[in-house]
N, C-alpha and C positions, 0 to 999 in steps of 0.2 A: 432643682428647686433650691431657694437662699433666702434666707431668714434672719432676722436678728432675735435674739432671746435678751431680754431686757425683764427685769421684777424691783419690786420695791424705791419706786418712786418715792415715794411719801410726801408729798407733793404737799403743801404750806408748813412743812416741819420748822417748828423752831428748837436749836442748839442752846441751851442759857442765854434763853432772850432773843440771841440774834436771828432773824426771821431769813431762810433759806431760798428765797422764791428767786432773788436771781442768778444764784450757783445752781437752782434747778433748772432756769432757764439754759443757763449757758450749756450746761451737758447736756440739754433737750434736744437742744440747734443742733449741738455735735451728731447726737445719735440720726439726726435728720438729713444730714447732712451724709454720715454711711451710708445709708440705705442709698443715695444718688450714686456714691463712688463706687461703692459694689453692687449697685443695681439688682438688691434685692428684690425678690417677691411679696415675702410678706413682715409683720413685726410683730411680735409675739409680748405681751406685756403680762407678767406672769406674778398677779395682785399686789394689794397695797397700793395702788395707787395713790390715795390720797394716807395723809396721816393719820386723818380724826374721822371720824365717822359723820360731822356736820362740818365738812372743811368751807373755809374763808372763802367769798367774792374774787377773792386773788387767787388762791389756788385753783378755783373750776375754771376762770379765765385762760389761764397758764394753761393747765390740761387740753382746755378748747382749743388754743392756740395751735397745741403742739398734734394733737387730732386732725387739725385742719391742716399744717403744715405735711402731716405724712398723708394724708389723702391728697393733694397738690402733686406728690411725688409719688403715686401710681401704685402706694401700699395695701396691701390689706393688713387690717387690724384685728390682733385677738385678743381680749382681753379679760382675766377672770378677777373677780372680787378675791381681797386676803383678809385677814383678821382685822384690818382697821378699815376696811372699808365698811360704810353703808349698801348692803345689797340694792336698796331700792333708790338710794341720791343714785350708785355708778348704773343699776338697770332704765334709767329715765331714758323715755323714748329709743330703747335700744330695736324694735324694729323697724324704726323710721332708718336707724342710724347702717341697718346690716344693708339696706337696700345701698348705701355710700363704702358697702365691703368694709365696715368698724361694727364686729361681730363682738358679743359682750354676755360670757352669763356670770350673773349677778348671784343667781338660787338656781339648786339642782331640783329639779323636779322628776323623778325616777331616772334619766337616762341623761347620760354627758349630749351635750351641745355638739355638734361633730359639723366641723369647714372641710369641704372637700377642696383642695389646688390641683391644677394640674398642669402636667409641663409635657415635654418632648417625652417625657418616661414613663406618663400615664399618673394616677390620681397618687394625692398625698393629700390624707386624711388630717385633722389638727382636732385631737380631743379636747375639750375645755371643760377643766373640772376645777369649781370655784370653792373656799378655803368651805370644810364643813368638820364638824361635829359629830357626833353618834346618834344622838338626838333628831336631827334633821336628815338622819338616812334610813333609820327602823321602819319608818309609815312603809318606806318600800318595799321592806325584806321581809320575807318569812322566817328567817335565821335568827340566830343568836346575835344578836351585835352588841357587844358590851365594852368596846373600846376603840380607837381613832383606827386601828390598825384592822379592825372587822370591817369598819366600814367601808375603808376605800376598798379592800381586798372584795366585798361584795359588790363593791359597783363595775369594777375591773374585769371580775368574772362574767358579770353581764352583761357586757359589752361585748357586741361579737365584730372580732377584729378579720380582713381582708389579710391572710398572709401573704399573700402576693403584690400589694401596695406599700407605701409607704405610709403606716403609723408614726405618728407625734400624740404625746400628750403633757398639757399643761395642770400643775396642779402645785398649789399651796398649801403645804403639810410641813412637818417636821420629820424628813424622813432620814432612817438609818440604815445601817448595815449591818445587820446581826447585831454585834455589841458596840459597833462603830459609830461614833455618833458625829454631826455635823460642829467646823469648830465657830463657837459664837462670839457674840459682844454683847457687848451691855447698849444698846441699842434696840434689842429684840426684847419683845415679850414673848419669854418660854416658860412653859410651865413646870412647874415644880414635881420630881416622884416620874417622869417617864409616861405620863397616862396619854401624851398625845403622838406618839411613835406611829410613825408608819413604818414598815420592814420595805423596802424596796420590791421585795421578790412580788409585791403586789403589781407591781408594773411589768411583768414579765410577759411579752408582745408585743409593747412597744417599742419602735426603733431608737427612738430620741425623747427621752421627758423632762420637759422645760421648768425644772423648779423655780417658787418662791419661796421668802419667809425668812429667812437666814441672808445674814447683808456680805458675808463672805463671799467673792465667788471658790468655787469648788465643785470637786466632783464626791457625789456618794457611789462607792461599789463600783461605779463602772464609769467609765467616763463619758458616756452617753445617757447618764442621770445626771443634771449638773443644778447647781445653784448658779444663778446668772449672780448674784447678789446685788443691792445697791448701789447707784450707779456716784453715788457720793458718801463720803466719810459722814457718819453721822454720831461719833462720840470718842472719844479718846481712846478708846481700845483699837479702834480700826484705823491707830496712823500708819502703822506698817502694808496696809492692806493694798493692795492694784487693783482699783476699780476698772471695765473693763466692761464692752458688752461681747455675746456667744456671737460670730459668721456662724450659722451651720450651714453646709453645702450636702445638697441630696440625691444621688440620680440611682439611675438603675439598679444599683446595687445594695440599696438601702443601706448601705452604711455613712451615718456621716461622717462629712470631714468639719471638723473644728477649728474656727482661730478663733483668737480672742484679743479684740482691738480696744486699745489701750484709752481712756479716756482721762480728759486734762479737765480739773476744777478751776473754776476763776481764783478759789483762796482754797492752797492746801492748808489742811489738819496736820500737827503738828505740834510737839513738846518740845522745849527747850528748858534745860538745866545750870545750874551756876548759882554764883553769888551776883546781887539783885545788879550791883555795881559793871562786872562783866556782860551781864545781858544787854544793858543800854548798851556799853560802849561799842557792842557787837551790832547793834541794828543802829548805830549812830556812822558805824565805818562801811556797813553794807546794810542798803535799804529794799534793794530789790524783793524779798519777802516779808517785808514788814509784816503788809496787810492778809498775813497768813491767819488762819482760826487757830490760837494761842494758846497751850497750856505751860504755865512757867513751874519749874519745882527749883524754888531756892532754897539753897546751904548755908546761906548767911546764918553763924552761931547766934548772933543776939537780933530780938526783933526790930524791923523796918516798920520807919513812919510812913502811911500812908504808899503801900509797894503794889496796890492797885493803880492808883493813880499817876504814880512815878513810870511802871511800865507802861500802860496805856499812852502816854506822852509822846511812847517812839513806836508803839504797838497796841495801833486803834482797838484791831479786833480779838482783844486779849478775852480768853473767854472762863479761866480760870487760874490758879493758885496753889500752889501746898508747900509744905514744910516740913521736911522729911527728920532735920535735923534735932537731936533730943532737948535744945535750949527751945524751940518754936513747935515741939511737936504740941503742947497744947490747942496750938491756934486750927484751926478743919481747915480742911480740902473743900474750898468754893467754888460754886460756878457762880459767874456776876452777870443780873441783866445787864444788857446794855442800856443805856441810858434810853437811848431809841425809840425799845422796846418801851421802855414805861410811859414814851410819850404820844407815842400814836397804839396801844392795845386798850382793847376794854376791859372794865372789872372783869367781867366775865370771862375774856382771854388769858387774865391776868392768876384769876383764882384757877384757871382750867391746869396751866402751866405748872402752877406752883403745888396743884393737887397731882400733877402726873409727876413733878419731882419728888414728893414724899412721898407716894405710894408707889410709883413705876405703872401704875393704870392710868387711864384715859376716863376723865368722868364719863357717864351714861346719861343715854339722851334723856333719862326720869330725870338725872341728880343736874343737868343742864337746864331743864326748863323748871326744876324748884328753887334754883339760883335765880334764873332770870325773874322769876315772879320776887323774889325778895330783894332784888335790888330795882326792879320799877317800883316795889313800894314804897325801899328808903327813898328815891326819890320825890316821894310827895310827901314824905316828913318835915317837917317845918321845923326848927328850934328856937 
């Protein structure tokens, strides 16, 4: 049995402004494109799928595209909701869709979702456990559950697992290792104080569990707990990062084997440093990475006219700024729309963006449709 472990799409994500949909295309194709070369069985998408929770015309297109392209190539699809998904936009028509082998849970309802495969070695099981709370696991327990880490541990226990098969499970948590914790970026929404820890030792029976949530990939505690992580850089912290989807290989002896194939972005992420003067002449003598997603930190001692624009000039997709230097430390660290952006997004996209860059939340679908009602009314304002 062969699988790809794939999480955190975030599918219409926009970077300061600039709108991601065809870097998420491009790595789509690629991942579509494995599953042909190593003639996988199935593709595991382990939540987050989209960004927003009401994502764009363009991103459920993309999504469908890329659905339909791994069904064409004889995949089976698993896929669980993560913190930014809408459970009920990703559960639409999900039992039309299992009949086409694109298996989807959206909401747990007392007991995980379980895909049975089978190969030359007999059944492998694929538990589907979608991002949840404590809140939406109590109706089922008679137990105490008072924290992220009671919960899954009671769902886990009540699951009765086939030792003799091959167990997988999927699930979108923040899990740790004792005091081990997963390492982040500022990309992710994690919560503050520890209160959504999973302990690992909650998955203990399963062979392979295919995490999301964290854009890192990595392994927690074992290395058959892994973060697949995002299959693109999504903020400056993660320039360092090898994005990268999981091979897992499974036979008779349930142990997996792992590689992990290395994925190419159409525009790497990337910092570049100097004084404003050296940067140009650097992407004026070699241009092949120009159109990289750009963050400049200039040393220039006294301030530049206009050193947005001036870079931009050799370096379209410049996506930010800072000034490290004590003559320009006054001036912040900006991220700049792209022009682009401000020309084809609506208010509504517009204020949505700039309300997740000051808070680091995603408005909610109440504080989305009391926006929408007050800018169809500006609308019929007359002056």
């Amino acid at each position: 049995m062969k699988f790809l472990h794939i999480a955190d799409l975030h599918i219409g994500k926009q970077v300061a402004g600039f709108s991601m949909i065809e870097d998420q295309r491009f790595v789509l194709n690629q991942i579509v494109e494995m599953t042909k070369t190593y003639e996988t069985d199935a593709v595991l998408i382990a939540g987050d799928v989209y960004d927003k929770s009401q994502p764009s015309n363009t991103a459920i297109a993309l999504f469908d595209d890329f659905l339909t392209a791994l069904t064409e190539a004889k995949q089976i699809v698993c896929i669980i909701s993560g913190n930014h998904d809408s459970v009920e936009r990703l559960s639409f028509a999900r039992q039309i869709l299992s009949s086409q082998n694109i298996h989807i849970a959206g909401r747990y309802e007392g007991e995980m979702q379980k895909v049975t495969l089978h190969d030359a070695y007999g059944a492998c099981n694929i538990y589907l456990l979608p991002f949840l709370s404590p809140p939406l696991v109590r109706p089922y327990f008679d137990c105490d559950i008072s924290n992220y880490d009671d919960a899954i541990k009671a769902i886990c226990k009540d699951t009765k697992l086939n030792p003799k098969e091959r167990n997988v499970l999927m699930a979108h948590q923040f899990v740790v290792a004792g005091s081990k914790t997963p390492e982040t970026s500022d990309s992710e929404q994690i919560s503050v104080g520890g209160i959504d820890h999973v302990n690992l030792s909650a998955f203990d029976g399963f062979d392979y569990v295919a995490l999301g949530h964290i854009h890192r990939p990595q392994q927690m505690g074992r290395e058959t707990v892994r973060y697949a992580g995002s299959p693109l850089k999504y903020s400056f912290s993660e320039v360092h990062h090898n994005k990268s989807v999981v091979l897992v290989s499974m036979d008779e002896s349930k142990t997996p084997i792992l590689n992990y194939l290395p994925l190419t972005a159409l525009h790497d992420m990337r910092e570049i440093k100097g004084p404003i003067s050296e940067l140009i002449q650097t992407a004026k003598e070699d241009s092949a990475d120009n159109n990289d997603y750009i963050h400049a930190i200039l040393t220039d001692e006294t301030p530049i006219y206009d050193a947005v624009g001036q870079l931009r000039a050799v370096y379209p997709n410049l996506m930010g700024i800072s000034f490290p230097n004590q003559a320009t430390e006054h001036l912040p660290s900006l991220p700049y729309l792209a022009e682009e952006a401000l020309k084809t997004q609506t208010p509504l996209e517009l204020f949505s963006d700039f309300f997740t860059l000051q808070t680091g939340n995603d408005l909610s679908e109440k504080a989305e449709a009391v926006l929408t009602d007050i800018l169809e009314t500006a609308k019929e304002v007359t002056i």
